[in-house]
C-alpha positions in Angstrom: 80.1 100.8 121.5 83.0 100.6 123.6 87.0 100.4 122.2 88.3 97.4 123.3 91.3 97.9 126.3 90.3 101.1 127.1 88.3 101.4 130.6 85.1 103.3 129.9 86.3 105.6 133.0 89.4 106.3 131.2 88.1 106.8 127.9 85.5 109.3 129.0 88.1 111.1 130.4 90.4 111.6 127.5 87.3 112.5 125.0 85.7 115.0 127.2 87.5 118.3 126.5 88.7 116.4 123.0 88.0 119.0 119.9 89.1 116.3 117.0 86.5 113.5 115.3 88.5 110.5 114.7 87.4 109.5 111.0 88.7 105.9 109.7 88.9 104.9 105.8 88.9 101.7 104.6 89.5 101.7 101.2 88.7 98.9 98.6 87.9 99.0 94.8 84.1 98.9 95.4 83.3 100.2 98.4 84.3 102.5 101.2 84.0 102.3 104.7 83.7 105.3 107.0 84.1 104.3 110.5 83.8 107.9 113.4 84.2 109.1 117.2 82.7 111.9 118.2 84.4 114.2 120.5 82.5 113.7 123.8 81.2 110.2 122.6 81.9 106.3 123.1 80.3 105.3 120.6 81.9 104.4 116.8 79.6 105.4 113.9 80.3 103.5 110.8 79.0 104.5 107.0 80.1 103.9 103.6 80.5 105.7 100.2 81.1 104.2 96.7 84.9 104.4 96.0 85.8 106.9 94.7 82.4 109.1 95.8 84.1 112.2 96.8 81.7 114.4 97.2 79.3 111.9 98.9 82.4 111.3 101.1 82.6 115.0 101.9 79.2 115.1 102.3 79.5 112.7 105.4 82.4 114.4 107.0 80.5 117.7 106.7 77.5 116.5 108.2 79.2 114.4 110.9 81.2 118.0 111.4 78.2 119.5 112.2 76.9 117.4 114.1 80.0 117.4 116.4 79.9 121.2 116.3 75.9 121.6 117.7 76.7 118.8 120.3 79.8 120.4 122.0 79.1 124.1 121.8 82.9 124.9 119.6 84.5 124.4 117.1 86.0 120.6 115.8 88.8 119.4 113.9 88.4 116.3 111.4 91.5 114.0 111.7 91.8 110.8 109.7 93.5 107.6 109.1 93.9 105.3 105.8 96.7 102.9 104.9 99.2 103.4 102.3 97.7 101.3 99.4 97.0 100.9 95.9 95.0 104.6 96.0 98.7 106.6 96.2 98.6 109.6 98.3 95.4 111.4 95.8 92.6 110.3 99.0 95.3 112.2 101.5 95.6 115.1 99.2 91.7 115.6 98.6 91.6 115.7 102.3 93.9 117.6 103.2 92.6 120.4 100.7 89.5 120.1 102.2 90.3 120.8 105.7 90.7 117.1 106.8 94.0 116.6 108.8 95.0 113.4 107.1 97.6 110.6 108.6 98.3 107.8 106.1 99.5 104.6 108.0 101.7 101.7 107.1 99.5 98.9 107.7 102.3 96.7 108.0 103.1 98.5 111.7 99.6 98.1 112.9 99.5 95.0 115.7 97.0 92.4 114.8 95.3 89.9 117.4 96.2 86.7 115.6 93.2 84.9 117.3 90.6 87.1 115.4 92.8 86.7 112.1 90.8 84.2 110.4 87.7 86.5 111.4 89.1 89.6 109.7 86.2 91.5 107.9 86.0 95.2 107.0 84.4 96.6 110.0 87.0 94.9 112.5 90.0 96.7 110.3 88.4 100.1 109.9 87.6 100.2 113.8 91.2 98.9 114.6 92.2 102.0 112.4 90.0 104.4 114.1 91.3 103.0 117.6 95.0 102.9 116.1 94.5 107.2 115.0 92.6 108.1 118.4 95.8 106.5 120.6 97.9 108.3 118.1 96.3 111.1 118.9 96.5 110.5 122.9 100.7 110.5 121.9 101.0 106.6 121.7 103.5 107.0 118.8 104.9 103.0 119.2 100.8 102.3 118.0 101.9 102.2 114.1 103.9 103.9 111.7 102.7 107.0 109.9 104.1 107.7 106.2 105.1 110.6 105.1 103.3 110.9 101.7 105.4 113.0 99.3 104.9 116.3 97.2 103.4 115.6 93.9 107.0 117.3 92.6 108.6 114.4 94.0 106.3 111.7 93.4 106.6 112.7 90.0 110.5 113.0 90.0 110.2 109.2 91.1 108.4 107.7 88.4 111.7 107.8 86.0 113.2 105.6 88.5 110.0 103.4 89.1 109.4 103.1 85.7 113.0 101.9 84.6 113.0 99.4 87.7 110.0 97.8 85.7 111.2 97.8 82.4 114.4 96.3 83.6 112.6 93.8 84.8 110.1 93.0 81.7 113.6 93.2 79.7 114.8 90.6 81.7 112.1 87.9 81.6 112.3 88.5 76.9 115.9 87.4 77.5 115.1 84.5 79.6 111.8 83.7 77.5 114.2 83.4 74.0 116.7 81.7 75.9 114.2 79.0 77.3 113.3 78.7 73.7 116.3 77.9 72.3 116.9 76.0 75.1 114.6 73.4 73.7 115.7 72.5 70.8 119.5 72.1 72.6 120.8 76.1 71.6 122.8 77.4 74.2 124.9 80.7 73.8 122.6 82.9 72.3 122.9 86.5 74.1 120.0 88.4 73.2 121.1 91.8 74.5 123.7 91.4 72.1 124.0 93.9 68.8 124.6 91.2 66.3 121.3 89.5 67.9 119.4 89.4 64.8 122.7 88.1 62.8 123.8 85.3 65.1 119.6 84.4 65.1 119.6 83.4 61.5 123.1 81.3 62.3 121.1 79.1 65.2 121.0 75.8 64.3 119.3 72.9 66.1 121.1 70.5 68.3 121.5 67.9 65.0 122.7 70.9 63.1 119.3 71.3 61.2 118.0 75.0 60.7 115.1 76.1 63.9 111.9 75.6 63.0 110.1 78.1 61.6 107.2 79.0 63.5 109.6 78.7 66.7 111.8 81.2 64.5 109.1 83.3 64.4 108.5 83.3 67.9 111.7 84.3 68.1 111.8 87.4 66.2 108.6 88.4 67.7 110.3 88.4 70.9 113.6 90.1 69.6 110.9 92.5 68.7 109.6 93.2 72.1 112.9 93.3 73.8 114.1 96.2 71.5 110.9 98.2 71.9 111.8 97.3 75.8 115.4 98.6 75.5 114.9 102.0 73.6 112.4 102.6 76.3 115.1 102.3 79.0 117.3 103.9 77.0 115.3 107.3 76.4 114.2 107.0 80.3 117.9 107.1 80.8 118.5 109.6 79.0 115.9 111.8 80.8 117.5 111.0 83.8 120.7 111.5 83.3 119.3 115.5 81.5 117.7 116.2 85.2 120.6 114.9 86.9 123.0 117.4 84.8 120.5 119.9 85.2 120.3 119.7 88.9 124.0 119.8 89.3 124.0 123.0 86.8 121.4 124.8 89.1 123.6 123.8 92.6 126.8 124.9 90.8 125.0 128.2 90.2 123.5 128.8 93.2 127.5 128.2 94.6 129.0 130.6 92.6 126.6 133.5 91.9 126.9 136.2 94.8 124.2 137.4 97.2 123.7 141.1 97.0 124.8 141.2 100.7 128.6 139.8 99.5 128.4 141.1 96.0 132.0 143.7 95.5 132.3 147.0 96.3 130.9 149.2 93.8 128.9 146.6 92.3 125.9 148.3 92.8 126.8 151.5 92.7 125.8 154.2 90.2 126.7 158.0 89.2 124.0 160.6 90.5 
């Protein structure tokens, strides 16, 4: 099978004294989809794997390895493509350790034909990946966007951040919940992130001055409830943040001040014999 805008001339011609097979992922919670060039070859192989089959997965890049090996006498490098998605960077890792050289692409920078966009199926987006990596490859960098996945040091070091961003969030939408409560019955005022919260709760009256009613009352406290739990979580998150932070600027202050053997004072080093 022939890549689309490519003449076959032309394509034979790159491939022929190419060492790398092109290997495409698509990813999806069920299933996933293999799609490979040869070195040497036209044609685009396509397989699948359960997700999250590893070994079966290595299994087919070892054997497609070998067969790429027999058929052109040398040596062959596996290179790969997969989009950044809901998998993180573990899929690029595992490769990576295992000899793959992985590219994880922003799927957002790949072109799509808008007249086969109401036929989109899996095989058409794992070959448009595989044909996205092989003109990669040929130096075609405008082709897509590659991302550069992080350490696992850093990805960790982000998850404070991330994880505060979404607790901010779900504190947000309590305070808006009690307030569209209250709301209801004609209360308008009420700050839940306030300390006297629970005080000025048992002061609420309805809008004819009667006390709330009870199971909405309830509610109420139930929510208070959440939004605390909510808000000592940011605030311990916080917390550890701000303990790296001052822990980071310790260790640069340090490594300003302390003196390298080579600039340490005369004598410093030296002993008696």
């Amino acid at each position: 099978m022939r890549c689309a805008n490519h003449p076959p001339h032309l394509k034979a011609a790159v491939r022929e004294e190419d060492s790398s097979l092109f290997v495409a992922l698509e990813l999806s919670k069920s299933v996933w989809l293999i799609a490979a060039s040869a070195p040497g070859s036209e044609k685009i192989s396509k397989y699948h794997v359960a997700a999250g089959d590893v070994a079966a997965l290595l299994a087919l890049l070892a054997r497609l390895k070998a067969q790429a090996e027999r058929y052109r006498g040398g040596p062959v490098q596996i290179v790969s493509i997969h989009e950044a998605g809901l998998d993180g960077f573990w899929v690029h890792r595992m490769l990576e350790a295992n000899g793959v050289e992985s590219h994880v692409v922003d799927a957002a920078s790949i072109a799509v034909d808008r007249r086969s966009r109401r036929a989109k199926t899996d095989r058409i987006d794992v070959e448009r990946l595989l044909r996205t990596l092989m003109g990669w490859a040929r130096g075609e960098r405008r082709i897509c966007s590659m991302v550069r996945p992080p350490s696992p040091a850093d990805e960790d070091e982000r998850r404070l951040t991330r994880e505060r961003g979404t607790l901010v969030t779900e504190r947000t939408r309590h305070v808006n919940r009690i307030k569209g409560l209250l709301a209801t019955q004609g209360v308008s005022g009420f700050e839940p992130l306030r300390k006297n919260r629970r005080q000025r709760l048992e002061e609420l009256q309805q809008w004819n001055g009667q006390p709330l009613p009870p199971r909405l009352k309830t509610e109420l406290v139930r929510e208070l409830d959440r939004l605390e739990l909510v808000m000592s979580q940011i605030a311990a998150l916080e917390a550890e943040r701000d303990r790296a932070l001052q822990a980071t600027r310790a260790a640069v202050r340090n490594t300003k001040t302390t003196p390298s053997p080579a600039t340490a004072p005369a004598g410093e080093h030296d002993h008696a014999v």
